[in-house]
Biotite code that builds the C-alpha atoms (Angstrom):
import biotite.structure as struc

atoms = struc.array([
    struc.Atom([-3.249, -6.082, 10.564], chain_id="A", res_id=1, res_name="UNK", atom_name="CA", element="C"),
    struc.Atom([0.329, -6.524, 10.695], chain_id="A", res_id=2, res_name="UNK", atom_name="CA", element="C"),
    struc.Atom([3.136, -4.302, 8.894], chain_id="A", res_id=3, res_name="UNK", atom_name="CA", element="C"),
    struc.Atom([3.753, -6.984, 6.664], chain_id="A", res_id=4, res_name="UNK", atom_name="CA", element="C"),
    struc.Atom([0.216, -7.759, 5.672], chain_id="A", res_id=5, res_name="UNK", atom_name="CA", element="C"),
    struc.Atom([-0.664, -3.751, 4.836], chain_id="A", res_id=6, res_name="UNK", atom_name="CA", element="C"),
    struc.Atom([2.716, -3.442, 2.986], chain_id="A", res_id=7, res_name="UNK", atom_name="CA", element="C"),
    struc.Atom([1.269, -6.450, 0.480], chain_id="A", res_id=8, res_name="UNK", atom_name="CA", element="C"),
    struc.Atom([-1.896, -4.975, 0.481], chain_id="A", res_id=9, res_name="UNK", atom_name="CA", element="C"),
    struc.Atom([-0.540, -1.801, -0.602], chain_id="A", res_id=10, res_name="UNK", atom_name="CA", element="C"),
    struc.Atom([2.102, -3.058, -2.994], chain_id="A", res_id=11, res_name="UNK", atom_name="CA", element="C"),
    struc.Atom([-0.347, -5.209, -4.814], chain_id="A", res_id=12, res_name="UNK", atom_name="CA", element="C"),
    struc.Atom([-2.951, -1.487, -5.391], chain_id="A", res_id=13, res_name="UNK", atom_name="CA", element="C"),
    struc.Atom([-0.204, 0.666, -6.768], chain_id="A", res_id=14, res_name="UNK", atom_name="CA", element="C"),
    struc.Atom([0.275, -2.444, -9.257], chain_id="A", res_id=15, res_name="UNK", atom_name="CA", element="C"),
    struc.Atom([-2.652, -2.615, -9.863], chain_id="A", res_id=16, res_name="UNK", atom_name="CA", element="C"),
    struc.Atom([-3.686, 1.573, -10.656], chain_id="A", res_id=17, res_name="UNK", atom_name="CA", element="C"),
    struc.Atom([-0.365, 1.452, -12.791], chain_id="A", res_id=18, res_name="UNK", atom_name="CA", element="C"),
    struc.Atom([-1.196, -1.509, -14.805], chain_id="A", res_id=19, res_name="UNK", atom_name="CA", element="C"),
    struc.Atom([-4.598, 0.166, -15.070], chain_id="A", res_id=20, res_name="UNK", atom_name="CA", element="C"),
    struc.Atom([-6.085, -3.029, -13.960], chain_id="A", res_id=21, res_name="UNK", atom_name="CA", element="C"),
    struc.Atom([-9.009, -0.708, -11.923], chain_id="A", res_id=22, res_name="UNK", atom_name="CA", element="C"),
    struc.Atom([-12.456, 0.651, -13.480], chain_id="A", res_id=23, res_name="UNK", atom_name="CA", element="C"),
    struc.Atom([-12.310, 4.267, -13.116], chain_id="A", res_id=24, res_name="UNK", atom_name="CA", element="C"),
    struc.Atom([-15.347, 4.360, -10.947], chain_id="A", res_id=25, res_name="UNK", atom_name="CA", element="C"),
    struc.Atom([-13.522, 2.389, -8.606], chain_id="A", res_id=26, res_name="UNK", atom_name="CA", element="C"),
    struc.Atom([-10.373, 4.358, -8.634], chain_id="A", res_id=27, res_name="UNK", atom_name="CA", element="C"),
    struc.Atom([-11.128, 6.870, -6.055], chain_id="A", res_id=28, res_name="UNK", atom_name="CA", element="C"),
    struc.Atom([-11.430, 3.998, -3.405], chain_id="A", res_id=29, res_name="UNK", atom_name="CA", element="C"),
    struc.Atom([-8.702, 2.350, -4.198], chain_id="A", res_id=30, res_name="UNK", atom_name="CA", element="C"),
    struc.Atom([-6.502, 5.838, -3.813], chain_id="A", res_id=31, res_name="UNK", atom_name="CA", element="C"),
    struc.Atom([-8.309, 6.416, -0.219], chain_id="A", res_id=32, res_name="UNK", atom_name="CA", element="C"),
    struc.Atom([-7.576, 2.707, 0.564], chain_id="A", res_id=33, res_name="UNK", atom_name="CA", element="C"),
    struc.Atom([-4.016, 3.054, -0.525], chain_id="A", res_id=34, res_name="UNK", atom_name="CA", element="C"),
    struc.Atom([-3.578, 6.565, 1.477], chain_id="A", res_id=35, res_name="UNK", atom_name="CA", element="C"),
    struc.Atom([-5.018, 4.600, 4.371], chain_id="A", res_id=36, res_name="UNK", atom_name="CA", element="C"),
    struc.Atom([-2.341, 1.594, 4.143], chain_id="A", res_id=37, res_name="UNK", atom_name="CA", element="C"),
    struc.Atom([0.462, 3.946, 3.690], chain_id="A", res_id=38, res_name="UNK", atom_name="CA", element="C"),
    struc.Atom([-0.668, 5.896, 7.287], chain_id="A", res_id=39, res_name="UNK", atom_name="CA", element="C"),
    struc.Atom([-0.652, 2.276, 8.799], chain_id="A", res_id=40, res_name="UNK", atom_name="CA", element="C"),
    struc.Atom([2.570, 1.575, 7.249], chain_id="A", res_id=41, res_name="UNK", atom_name="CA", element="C"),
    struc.Atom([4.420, 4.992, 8.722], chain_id="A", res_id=42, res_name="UNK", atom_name="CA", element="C"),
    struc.Atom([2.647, 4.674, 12.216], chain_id="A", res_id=43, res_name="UNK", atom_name="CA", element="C"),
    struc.Atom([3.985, 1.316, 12.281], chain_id="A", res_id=44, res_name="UNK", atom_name="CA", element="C"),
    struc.Atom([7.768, 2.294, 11.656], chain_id="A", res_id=45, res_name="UNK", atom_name="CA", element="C"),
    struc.Atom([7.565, 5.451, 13.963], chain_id="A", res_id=46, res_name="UNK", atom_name="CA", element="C"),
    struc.Atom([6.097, 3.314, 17.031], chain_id="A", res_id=47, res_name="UNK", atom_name="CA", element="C"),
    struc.Atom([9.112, 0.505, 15.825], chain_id="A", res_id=48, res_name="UNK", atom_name="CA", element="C"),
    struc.Atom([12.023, 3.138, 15.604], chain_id="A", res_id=49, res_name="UNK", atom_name="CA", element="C"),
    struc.Atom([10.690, 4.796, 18.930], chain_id="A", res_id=50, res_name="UNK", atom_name="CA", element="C"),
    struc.Atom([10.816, 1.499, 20.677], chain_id="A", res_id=51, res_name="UNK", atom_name="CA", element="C"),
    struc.Atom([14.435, 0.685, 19.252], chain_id="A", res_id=52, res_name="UNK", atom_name="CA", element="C"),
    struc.Atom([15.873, 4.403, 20.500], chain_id="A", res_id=53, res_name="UNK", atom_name="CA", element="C"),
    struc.Atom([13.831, 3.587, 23.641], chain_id="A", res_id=54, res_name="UNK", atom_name="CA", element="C"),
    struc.Atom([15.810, 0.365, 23.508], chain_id="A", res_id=55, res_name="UNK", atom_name="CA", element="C"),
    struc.Atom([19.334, 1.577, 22.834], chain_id="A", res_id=56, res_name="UNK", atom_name="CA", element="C"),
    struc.Atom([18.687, 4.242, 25.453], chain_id="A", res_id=57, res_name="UNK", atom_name="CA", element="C"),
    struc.Atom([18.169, 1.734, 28.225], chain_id="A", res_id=58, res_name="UNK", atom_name="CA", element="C"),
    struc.Atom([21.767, -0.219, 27.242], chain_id="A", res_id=59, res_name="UNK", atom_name="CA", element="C"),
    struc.Atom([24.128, 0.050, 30.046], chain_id="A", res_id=60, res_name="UNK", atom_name="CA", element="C"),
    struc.Atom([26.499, 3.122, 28.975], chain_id="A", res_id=61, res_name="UNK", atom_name="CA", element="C"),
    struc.Atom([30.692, 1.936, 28.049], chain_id="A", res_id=62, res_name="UNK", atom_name="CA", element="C"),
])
């Protein structure tokens, strides 16, 4: 799954729970599975902004 993919995925849950568009029995999942997406969504940026530092590092020093 790309970044992009579990951000939709994620922004179209929380819509969902605050439209109240979910059974209640089915809420609990749906919190889990957002938790879930939102870990995804953080690893992804930290591995991103440690590869652009990484990056920047490596430029040829003025």
């Amino acid at each position: 799954m790309t970044y992009q993919e579990a951000y939709e995925k994620l922004t179209a849950l929380v819509e969902e729970i605050e439209n109240e568009e979910i059974a209640l029995d089915e809420l609990p999942a749906k919190i889990r599975q957002a938790g879930e997406l939102i870990t995804f969504c953080q690893d992804r940026l930290r591995i991103v902004e440690t590869d652009y530092q990484e990056s920047i590092e490596r430029l040829p020093k003025r």
